[in-house]
N, C-alpha and C positions, 0 to 999 in steps of 0.2 A: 912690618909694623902690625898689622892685620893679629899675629899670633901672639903677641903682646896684648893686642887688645881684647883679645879673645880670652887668652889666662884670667886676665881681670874681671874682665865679665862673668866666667865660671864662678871665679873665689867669692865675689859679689851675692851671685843666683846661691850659689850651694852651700854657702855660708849661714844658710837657713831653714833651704830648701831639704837637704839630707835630715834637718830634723824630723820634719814632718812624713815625711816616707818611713823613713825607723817607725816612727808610730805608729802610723795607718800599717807597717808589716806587719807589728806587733798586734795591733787592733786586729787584724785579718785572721790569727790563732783565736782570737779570743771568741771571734764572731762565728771562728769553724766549732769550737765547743761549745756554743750556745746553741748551733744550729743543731747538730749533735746531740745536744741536750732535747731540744721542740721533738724532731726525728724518732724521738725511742720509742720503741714497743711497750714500752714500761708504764707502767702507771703510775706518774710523780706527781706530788705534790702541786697543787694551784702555785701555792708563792713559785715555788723554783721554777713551773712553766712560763708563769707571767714575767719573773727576771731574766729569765731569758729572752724570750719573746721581746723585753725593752732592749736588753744586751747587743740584740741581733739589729734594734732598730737604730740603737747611738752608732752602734760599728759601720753602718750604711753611710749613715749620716756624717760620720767620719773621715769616711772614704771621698763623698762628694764635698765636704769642705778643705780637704789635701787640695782636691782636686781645681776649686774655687780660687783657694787661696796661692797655689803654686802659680796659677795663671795671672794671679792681682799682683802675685813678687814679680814677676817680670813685666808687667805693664808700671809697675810703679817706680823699676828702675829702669826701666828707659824713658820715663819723664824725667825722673830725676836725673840724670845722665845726660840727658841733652837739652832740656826746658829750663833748669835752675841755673843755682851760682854753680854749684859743680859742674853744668855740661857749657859755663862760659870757661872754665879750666881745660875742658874734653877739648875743645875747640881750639886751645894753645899748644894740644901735640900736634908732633910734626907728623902728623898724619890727613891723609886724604878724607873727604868726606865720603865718600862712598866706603872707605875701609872701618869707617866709625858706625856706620849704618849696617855695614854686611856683619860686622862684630854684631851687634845687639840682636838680629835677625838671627843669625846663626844660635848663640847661646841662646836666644828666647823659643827657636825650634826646635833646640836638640833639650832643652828642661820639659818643653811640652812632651815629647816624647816621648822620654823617659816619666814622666808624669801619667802618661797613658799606658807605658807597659806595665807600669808599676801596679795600676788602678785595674788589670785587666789581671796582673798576676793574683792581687788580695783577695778578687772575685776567682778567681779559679782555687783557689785556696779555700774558701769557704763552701765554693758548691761542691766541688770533690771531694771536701770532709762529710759536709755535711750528709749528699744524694749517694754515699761512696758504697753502699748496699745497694741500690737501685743500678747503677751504673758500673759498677765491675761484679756484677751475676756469676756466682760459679756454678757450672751444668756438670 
């Protein structure tokens, strides 16, 4: 029962959550070309430095509300899963309490997790675009 409840719990968590990582990926190019763009030797124009320079600041900002928000979808469905009318439903499978509780734990550690590689890949994506002169020196 345990793996039944766990399915549902995923389709539940990821039925939202893969949007927002899609876009924080997406946001993570966007903020390696802005960084990219601050970084030049080049002498650019005020505007295009300072829209970058904000570019660089939303895409941050982006990344820590992924990050906010993934973690408020899994607290807000395991309220609602087990504190509303739905988790008086949760409560009429023919399942153990403990296998209802190790489901929510489980998919709520393994979304954080994935939430955090993700948050740790967008940042490596951006410093490597960005520092990637600094950081891979050819002698």
């Amino acid at each position: 029962m345990l793996k039944k409840l766990l399915k549902y719990d995923f389709k539940a968590i990821f039925k939202f959550w893969w949007i927002g990582a899609l876009t924080t990926f997406i946001l993570s190019f966007v903020g390696a070309g802005c960084g990219s763009i601050l970084e030049t030797e080049k002498e650019l124009p005020g505007a295009v430095t300072v829209f970058s320079a904000i570019g660089m600041v939303l895409v941050v900002l982006g990344i820590f509300a992924f990050i906010f928000f993934s973690e408020l979808l899994i607290y807000v469905r395991y309220y609602k899963h087990l504190f509303t009318d739905e988790g008086y439903l949760t409560f009429t499978l023919p399942a153990k309490r403990h296998q209802i509780l190790s489901s929510k734990l489980i998919s709520g550690f393994t979304c954080s997790l994935l939430t955090g590689l993700i948050a740790v890949t967008e940042a490596s994506v951006i410093i490597l675009t960005t520092f990637r002169k600094d950081i891979f020196v050819d002698d």
